[in-house]
C-alpha positions in Angstrom: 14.1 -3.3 12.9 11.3 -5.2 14.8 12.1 -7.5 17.2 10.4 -9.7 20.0 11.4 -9.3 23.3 10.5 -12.0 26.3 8.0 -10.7 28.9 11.0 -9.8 31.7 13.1 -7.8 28.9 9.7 -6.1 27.9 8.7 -5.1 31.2 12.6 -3.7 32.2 12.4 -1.6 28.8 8.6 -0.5 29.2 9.7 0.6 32.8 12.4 2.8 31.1 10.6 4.0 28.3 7.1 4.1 29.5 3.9 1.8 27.6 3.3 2.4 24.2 -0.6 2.1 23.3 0.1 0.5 19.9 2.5 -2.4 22.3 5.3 -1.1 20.5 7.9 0.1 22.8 11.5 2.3 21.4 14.5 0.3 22.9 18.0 2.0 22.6 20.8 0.0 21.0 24.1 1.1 22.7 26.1 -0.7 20.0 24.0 1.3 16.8 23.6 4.1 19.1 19.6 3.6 17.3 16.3 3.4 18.1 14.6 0.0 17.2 11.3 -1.2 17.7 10.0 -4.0 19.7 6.5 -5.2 19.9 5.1 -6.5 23.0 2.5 -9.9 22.6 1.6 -12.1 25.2 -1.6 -10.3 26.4 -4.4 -13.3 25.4 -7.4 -12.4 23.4 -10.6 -13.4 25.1 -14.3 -12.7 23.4 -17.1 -13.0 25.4 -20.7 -13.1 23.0 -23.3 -10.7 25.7 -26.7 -11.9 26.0 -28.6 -9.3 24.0 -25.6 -7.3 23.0 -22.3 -7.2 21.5 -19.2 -9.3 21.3 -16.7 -8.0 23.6 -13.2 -8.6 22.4 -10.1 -7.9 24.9 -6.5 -8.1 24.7 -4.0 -7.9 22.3 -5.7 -7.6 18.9 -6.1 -5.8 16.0 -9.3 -5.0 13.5 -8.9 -4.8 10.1 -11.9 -4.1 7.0 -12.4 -6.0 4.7 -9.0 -4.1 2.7 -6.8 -5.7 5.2 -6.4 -1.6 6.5 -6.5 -1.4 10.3 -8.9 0.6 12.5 -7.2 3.0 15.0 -8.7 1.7 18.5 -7.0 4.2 20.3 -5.1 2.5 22.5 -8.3 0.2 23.2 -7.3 -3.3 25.0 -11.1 -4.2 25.4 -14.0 -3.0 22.6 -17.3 -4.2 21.7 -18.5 -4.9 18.1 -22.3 -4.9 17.0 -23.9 -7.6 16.9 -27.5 -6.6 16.1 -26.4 -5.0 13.1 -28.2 -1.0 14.4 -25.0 0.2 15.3 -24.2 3.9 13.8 -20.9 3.1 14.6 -20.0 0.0 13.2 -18.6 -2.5 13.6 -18.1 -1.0 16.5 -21.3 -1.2 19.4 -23.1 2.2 20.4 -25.5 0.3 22.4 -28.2 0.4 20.0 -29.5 -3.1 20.7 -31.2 -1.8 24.0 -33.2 0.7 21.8 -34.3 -1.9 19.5 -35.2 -4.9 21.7 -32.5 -7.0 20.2 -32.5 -10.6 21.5 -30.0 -13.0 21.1 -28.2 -15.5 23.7 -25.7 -17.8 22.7 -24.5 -20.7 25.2 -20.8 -22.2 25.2 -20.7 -25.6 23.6 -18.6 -27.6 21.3 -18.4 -27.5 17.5 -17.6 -30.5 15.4 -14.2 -30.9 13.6 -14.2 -29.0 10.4 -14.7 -30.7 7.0 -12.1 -32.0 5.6 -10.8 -30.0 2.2 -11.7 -31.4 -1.2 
């Protein structure tokens, strides 16, 4: 059974049960005398594009190919993805881009509203 707890009933049952790197957490159900599951969101996802480097991406997220499978990030709540495309490790960053002079900076501004659908 998943279930989604508020942030104060999260925090009382992670202080019980300890964190969980996938933000699941194993809550006891005294009336089932079961396990269930509860996953814990609310962490927001901020990406920051690095001058001459990768995108960093942290917070609650998850990666998936192009399958829909998931990458295992280890616990991970910040990782940076290649963005010059030298990466052995991709699409994860290895810090290649210092080797090979990549150059690439990329100011904040405002797109304009997407097309309308046909």
């Amino acid at each position: 059974m998943e279930a989604k707890l508020r942030r104060d009933e999260a925090r009382h049952a992670e202080a019980k049960l300890g964190p969980r790197p996938s933000g699941r957490i194993a809550i006891c159900d005294p009336e089932e005398d079961k396990f269930r599951f509860a996953t814990i969101r609310g962490m927001p996802v901020k990406i920051t594009i690095n001058n001459n480097g990768s995108v960093k991406v942290e917070g609650d997220f998850t990666i998936q190919d192009a399958a829909g499978k998931e990458f295992g990030l280890g616990g991970r709540t910040a990782i940076g993805l290649c963005r010059c495309g030298a990466s052995e490790n991709k699409p994860f960053c290895d810090g290649s881009h210092r080797k090979t002079g990549f150059q690439s900076t990329c100011e904040a501004r405002e797109l304009p509203p997407p097309a309308p659908k046909a």
